[in-house]
N, C-alpha and C positions, 0 to 999 in steps of 0.2 A: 721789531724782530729781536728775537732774544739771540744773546750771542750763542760761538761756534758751540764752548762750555757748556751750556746752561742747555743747547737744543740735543746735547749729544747723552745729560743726564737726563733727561727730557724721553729722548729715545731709549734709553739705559732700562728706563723704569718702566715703559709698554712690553720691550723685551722681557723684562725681568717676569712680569705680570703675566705674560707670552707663557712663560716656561713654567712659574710657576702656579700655573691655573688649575683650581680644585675648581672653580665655578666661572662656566662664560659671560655672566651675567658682569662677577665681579672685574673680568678684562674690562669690558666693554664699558665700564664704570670709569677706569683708569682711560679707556682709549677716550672719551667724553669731557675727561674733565681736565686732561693734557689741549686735547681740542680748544677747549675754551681759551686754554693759559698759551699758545703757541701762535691759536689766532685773533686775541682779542677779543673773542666773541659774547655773546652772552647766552647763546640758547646751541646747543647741538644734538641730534636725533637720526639712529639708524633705521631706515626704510629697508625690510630682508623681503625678497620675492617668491610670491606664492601663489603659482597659478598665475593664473595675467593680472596680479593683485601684488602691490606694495605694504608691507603688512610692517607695522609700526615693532620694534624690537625690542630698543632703549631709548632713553631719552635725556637729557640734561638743561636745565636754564629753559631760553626762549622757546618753546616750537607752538608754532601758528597753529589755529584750531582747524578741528577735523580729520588730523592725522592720527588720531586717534582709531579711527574707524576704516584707515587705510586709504590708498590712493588708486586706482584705477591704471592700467598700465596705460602709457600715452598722454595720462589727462595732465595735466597740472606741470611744474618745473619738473618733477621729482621723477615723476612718467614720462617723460621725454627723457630726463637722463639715462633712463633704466631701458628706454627703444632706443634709444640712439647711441647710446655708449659713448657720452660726450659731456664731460662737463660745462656746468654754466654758470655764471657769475652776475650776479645784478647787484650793480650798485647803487640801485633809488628802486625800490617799488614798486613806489609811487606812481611811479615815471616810465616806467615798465610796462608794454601792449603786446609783444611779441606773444608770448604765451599765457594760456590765463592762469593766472595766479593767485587767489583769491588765499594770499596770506594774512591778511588782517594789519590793522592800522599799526599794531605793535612792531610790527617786522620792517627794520629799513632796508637792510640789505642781506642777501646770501650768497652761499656757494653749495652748490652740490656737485660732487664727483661721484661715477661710476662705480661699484664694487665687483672683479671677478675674481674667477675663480678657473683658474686651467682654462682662461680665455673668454670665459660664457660671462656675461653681466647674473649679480643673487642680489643685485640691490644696490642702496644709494644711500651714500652720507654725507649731511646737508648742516652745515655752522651757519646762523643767523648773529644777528648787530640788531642791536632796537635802534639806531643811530643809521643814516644812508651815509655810506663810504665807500670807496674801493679795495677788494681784497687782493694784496700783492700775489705774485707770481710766486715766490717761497710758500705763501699760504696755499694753494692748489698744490704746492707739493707733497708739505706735510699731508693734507688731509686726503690725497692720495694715499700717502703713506700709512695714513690709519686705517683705511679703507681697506688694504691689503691685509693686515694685519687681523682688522675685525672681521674680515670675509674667512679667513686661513681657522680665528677661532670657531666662529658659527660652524665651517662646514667639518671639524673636529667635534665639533657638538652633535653637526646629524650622523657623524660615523657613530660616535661613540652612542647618541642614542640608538641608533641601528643596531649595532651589537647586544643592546642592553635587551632591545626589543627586537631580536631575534633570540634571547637567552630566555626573554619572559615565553613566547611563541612555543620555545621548544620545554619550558616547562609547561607551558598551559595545555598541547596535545598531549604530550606523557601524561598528564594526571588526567586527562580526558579516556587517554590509553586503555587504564587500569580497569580490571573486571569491573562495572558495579557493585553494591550489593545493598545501593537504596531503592528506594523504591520509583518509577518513572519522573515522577514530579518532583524528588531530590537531585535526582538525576539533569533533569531540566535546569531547576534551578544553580546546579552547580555547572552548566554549559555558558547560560548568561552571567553571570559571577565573572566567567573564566575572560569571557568576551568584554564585556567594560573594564576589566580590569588591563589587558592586553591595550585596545584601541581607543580608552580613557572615551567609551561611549557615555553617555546619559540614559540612555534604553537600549533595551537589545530582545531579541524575542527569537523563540523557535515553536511555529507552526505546521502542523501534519492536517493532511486530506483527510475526510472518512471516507467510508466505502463510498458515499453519495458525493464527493469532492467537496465537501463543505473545510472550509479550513476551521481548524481549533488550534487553539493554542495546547503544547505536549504537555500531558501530566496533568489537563485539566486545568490551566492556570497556573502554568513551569515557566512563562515567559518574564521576564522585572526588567525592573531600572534597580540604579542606586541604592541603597538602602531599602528601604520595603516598599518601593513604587513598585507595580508590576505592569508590563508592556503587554500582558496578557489580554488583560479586559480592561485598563486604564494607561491613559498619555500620561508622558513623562511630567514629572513635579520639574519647576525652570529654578535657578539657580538661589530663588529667593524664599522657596519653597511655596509658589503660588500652584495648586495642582488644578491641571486642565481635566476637561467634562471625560464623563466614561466612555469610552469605548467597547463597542461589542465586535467588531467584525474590522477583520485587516484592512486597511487604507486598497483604494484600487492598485494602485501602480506596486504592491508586494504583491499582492493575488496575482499582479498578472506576471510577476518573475517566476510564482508557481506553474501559471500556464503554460508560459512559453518555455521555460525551463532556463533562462537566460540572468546573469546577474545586471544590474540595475543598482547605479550611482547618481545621487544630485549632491552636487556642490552646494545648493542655497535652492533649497523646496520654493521658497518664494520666488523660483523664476519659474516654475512647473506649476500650471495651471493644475493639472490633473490630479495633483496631490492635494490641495485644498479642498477640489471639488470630491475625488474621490474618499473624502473622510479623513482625511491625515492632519497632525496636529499642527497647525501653523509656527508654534514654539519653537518644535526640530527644524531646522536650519537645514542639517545635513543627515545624507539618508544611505545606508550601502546594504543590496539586499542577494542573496545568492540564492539559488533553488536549492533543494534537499532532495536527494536520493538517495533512494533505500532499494536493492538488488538490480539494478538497473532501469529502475522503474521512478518517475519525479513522484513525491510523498509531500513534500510542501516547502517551506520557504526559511531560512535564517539569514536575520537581520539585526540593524544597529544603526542607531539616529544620535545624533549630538545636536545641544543645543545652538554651538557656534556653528560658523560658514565653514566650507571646503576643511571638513573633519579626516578625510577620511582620500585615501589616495591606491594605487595599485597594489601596491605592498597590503594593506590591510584587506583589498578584495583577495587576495593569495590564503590568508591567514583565515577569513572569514569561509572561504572555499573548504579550506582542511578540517576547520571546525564540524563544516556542515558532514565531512566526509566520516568524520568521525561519530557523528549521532546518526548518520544512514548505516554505516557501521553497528554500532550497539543497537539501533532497531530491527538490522538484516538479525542479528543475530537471536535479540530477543523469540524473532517470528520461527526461526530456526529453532530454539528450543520449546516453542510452543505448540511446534509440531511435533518436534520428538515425545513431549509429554504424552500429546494425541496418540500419538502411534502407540506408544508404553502404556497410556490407557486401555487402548484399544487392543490390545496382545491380551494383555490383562483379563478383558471382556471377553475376549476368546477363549482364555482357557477355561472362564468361568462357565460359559455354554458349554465346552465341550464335556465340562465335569456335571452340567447338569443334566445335559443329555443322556447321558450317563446312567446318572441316579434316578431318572426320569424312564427311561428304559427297564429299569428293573423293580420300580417302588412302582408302578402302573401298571404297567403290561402284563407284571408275573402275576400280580391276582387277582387283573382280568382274565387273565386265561384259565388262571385256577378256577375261577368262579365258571367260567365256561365250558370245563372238564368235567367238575360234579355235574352242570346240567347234565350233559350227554349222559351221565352214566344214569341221572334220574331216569331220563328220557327211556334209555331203555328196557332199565325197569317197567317203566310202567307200562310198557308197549307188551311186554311179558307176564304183566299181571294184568289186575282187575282194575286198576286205577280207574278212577271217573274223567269220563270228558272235560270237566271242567278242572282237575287237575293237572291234565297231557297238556290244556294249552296254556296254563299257568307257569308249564315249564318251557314252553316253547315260546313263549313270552320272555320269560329272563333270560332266556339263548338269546334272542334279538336282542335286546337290551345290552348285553354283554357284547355282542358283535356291535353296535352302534359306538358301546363305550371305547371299545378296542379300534373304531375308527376315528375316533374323535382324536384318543392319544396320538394317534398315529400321524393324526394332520396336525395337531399338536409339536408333533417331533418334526415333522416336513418344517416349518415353519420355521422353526430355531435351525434346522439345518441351510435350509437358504440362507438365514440372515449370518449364520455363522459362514457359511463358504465350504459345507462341510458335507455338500449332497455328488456324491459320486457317478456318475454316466456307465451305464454298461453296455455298452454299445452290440447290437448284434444287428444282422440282414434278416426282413420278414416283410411278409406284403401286406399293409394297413388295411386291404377290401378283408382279405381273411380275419384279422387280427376283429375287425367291427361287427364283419357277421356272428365270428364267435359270441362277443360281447351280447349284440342282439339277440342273439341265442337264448343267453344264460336271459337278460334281464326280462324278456316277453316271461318267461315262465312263473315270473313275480309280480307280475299287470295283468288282469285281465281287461282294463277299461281302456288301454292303450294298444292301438297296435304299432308293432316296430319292426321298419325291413330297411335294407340296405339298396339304395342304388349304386352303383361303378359299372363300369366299363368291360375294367377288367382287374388285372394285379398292380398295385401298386406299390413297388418297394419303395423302402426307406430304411438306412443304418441309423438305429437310434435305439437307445434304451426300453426293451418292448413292455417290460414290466412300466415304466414311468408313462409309457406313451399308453400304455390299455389302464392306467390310475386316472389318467388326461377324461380318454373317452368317455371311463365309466361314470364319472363327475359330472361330466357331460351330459349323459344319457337320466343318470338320477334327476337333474335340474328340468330336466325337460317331463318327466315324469309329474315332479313334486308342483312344478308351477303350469300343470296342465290337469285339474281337479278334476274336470267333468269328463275327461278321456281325450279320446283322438288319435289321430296317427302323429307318428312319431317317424322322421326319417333320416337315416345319415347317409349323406353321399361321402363319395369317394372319388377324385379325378385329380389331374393336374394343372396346374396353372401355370402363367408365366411368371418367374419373378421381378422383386422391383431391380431397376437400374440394368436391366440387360443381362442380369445373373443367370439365366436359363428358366428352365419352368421347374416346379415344385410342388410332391405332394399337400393336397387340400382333404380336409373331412371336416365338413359343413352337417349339425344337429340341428335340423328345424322342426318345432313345437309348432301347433294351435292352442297356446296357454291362453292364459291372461297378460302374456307381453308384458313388459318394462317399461315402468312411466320414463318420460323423457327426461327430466330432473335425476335420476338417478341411472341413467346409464352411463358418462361418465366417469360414475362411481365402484360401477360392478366388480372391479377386478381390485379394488381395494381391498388390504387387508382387515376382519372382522366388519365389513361393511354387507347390509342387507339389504335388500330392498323393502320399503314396507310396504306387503302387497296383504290385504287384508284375507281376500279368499283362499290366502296357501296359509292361515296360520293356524299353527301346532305343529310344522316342520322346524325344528328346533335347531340352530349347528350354531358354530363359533366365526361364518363366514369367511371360513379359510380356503373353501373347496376351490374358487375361480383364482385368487393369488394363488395358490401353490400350481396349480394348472399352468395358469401364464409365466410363470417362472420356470415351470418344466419346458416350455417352448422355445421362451426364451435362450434355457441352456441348452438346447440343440441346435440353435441361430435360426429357430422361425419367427415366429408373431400369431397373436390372437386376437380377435376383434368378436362383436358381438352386434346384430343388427337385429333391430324391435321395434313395431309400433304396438303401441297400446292397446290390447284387447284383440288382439289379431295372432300374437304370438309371438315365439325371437327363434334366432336363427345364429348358434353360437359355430365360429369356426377356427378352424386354426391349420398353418402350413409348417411344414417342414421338407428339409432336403431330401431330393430325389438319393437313391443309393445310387453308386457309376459301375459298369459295365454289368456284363450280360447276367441273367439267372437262370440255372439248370434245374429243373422239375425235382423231385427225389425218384420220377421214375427212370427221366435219362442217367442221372446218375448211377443206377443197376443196372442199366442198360450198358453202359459206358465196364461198370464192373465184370462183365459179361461176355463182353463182345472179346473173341481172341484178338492178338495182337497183329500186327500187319507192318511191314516193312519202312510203311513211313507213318504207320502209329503205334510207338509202345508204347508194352502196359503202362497203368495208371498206375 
């Protein structure tokens, strides 16, 4: 033993080393090698704990093999001191069965003592003898003494890494913070950058769903490792730069942190069956994966793999959390302005219809009508002169023609105003049997091969647009006309129905033909916009197939429904409902009745 002097400069100089530490490495150097000079020894080595694992620190002179790769908590001298919090002392090896100890022939004797820390054992420091002897009681002291000493630097080391790596943390979100203004896959790639440089990963990666839940890596291949490995579609290159086989598709057990929406840590993948099986790269050791959400809704997975064991601890799942929070974030927001674009578009599109509508109104229409004013004034000419036959219907000819054209624009303009949102309701009370006989009226006078009468009951009111609901009918009534060549009757009822879900009942006007019917193939289709049917015996009826969409959109914008029912060669039977009108209806003759009648005590005048 060295004397009082010699053990107190001895001490002088761990303290000194204590205080004046830029690096713990370099303590722990001086605590090692006073070890040696205080106990004789010739080999000495700090054991720091991690996990239920003894993880090799420093080392000096003799240390028995395998320490290197750590100890096992429990197993060996070293694991028992760090479970039990008890030092031990053997002084033959050899000769030594108590606990297994497989230190190898070089080692005669050791000591190891306990390391804490505010009472909790972080580990064990253990001075070996290649020589079997006894290590005095001053020896357990000191190297108690160092123990204290090297425990007090280490955990000055995790504060101070702590701080360092809460300062790297809180710069790596603020730069994450910052607007973008690359483009997704820069973006990505500056996420993983952010993350191995933080949690000193070897790979990291961020994965989003598509619409189909298929996982991709963001940006198209924004996920890396290191250098220009990327985690995206390739495993990590291992530290010798051997790079493992391609990868297409995420390991199972990340997909299913997507699934479940749960984060997910392995200490050492190689005790995790399901990572190997499920595609994952045997090299990563350690694996830490969080879910991704974007508006409250799971979007996919960010993750990060080291090729060493138990990389990756609480603290880094925290960090990896905020990360993720931050790229749900700029995707929330991305989707956010890619609506607004939409909508900005789409305003845009709107003004542009309503200006075309516009110019479409007056570049059309004005000289259709003008062309259809000279007719009439032909027409009457010639009805007051001598004109020939064959002149009067030359001009009665271009009349139709002009009114066909002047219907065409007209469905023309219906069209762009539905799709624009820009067809207005004029609501008035009128009773749909009157509204159809009229129609039947006018259109018998233009068929002789058809006849057309009205069945109903009786009056059937309805508040709705009567101009748009007698456009409905007449479309109607022309269809049933056009695709019935060889004649027939022609009939529209009129009555009410119940409607769906217990709503009450609801005027109905049902158009049944004996045409040529609808092949089954294309009914369906009928109410599609510019959709025809190809019916060979109605052709030379020429239109843009707007007649039945603008129809069912007129219905629709009164909250009824239209349907159409046909077999083939038998005829169809086009119908449609709309809302009953509510309370009572006065005649026009009660009403002059009502005008009429003197007043009475408990009815005054109207």
């Amino acid at each position: 033993m060295l004397s009082r002097v010699t053990a107190g400069e001895v001490l002088e100089r761990v303290v000194q080393a204590l205080a004046d530490m830029r690096s713990p490495d370099r303590l722990l150097a001086v605590i090692l090698s006073e070890t040696l000079r205080m106990l004789d020894a010739q080999g000495a080595y700090l054991l720091w704990l991690e996990g239920d694992r003894l993880r090799l620190r420093a080392s000096a002179g003799l240390v028995p093999p395998g320490r290197a790769d750590g100890v096992p908590l429990g197993s060996s001298i070293e694991g028992w001191v760090a479970q039990r919090g008890e030092a031990v002392a053997v002084a033959n090896l050899a000769s030594y069965t108590r606990l297994a100890a497989p230190l190898g022939p070089q080692v005669g004797a050791l000591l190891a003592v306990p390391m804490r820390l505010r009472g909790e054992i972080v580990g064990v420091l253990v001075a070996t003898r290649a020589l079997p002897g006894r290590f005095a009681e001053s020896d357990r002291w000191w190297l108690s003494i160092f123990a204290e000493i090297g425990a007090v630097a280490l955990e000055n080391e995790r504060l101070l890494d702590r701080e360092r790596r809460r300062t790297r943390e809180a710069e790596a979100l603020a730069e994450l913070a910052a607007l973008p203004t690359e483009s997704l896959q820069a973006f990505a790639e500056r996420v993983v950058a952010q993350i191995n440089r933080v949690l000193g990963a070897d790979v990291s990666g961020v994965w989003v769903a598509t619409a189909r839940g298929v996982l991709r890596p963001l940006g198209e291949g924004a996920s890396g490792a290191r250098g220009s490995d990327r985690a995206s579609g390739r495993a990590a290159s291992n530290r010798n730069g051997r790079q493992a086989h391609e990868r297409h598709a995420l390991p199972a057990p990340l997909a299913e942190v997507y699934r479940r929406g749960e984060p997910w840590m392995s200490a050492d993948t190689q005790e995790v069956a399901a990572w190997a099986e499920g595609g994952g790269d045997p090299a990563l050791r350690s694996v830490l994966a969080v879910p991704l959400w974007v508006s409250g809704a799971r979007h996919g997975v960010v993750w990060a793999a080291a090729l060493r064991r138990s990389a990756f601890g609480p603290d880094d799942q925290t960090f990896l959390t905020l990360v993720a929070a931050r790229v749900g974030l700029h995707l929330g927001n991305m989707e956010l302005a890619r609506q607004r674009a939409e909508i900005e578009r789409r305003e845009v599109e709107q003004q542009a219809k309503q200006d075309f509508l516009s110019v479409v109104s007056h570049e059309l229409k004005t000289p259709v009508a003008v062309i259809k004013a000279y007719t009439e004034v032909l027409e009457g000419r010639a009805a007051r002169g001598d004109a020939s036959a064959v002149d009067r219907d030359l001009l009665v000819r271009i009349g139709e023609q002009a009114d066909r054209m002047l219907a065409l624009v007209e469905q023309f303009l219906d069209l762009q105003r539905i799709e624009a949102g820009l067809m207005p309701l004029e609501e008035s009370r009128f009773d749909l049997t009157e509204l159809a006989r009229r129609l039947v009226q006018t259109t018998q006078m233009m068929t002789s091969a058809h006849q057309l009468r009205v069945e109903a009951t009786g009056p059937v009111y309805v508040r709705a647009d009567r101009r748009r609901i007698e456009q409905v009918l007449q479309n109607l009534l022309d269809n049933a006309i056009k695709y019935s060549p060889k004649g027939g009757p022609v009939i529209v009822y009129v009555d009410t129905v119940e409607g769906p879900d217990g709503h009450g009942p609801r005027a109905r006007v049902r158009v049944q033909d004996r045409g040529v019917g609808i092949p089954p193939a294309a009914l369906p289709r009928v109410f599609e916009r510019f959709y025809q049917a190809d019916t060979k015996l109605v052709r030379g009826h020429v239109g843009l197939g707007l007649g039945l969409y603008i129809s069912r959109e007129i219905i629709a914008r009164h909250g009824g429904e239209m349907g159409v029912e046909s077999v083939e060669g038998e005829g169809a039977t086009f119908w449609f409902t709309l809302p009953l009108a509510r309370g009572p209806v006065l005649a026009v003759d009660d009403l002059l009745e009502l005008e009429e009648r003197p007043p009475t005590p408990d009815r005054p005048r109207a």
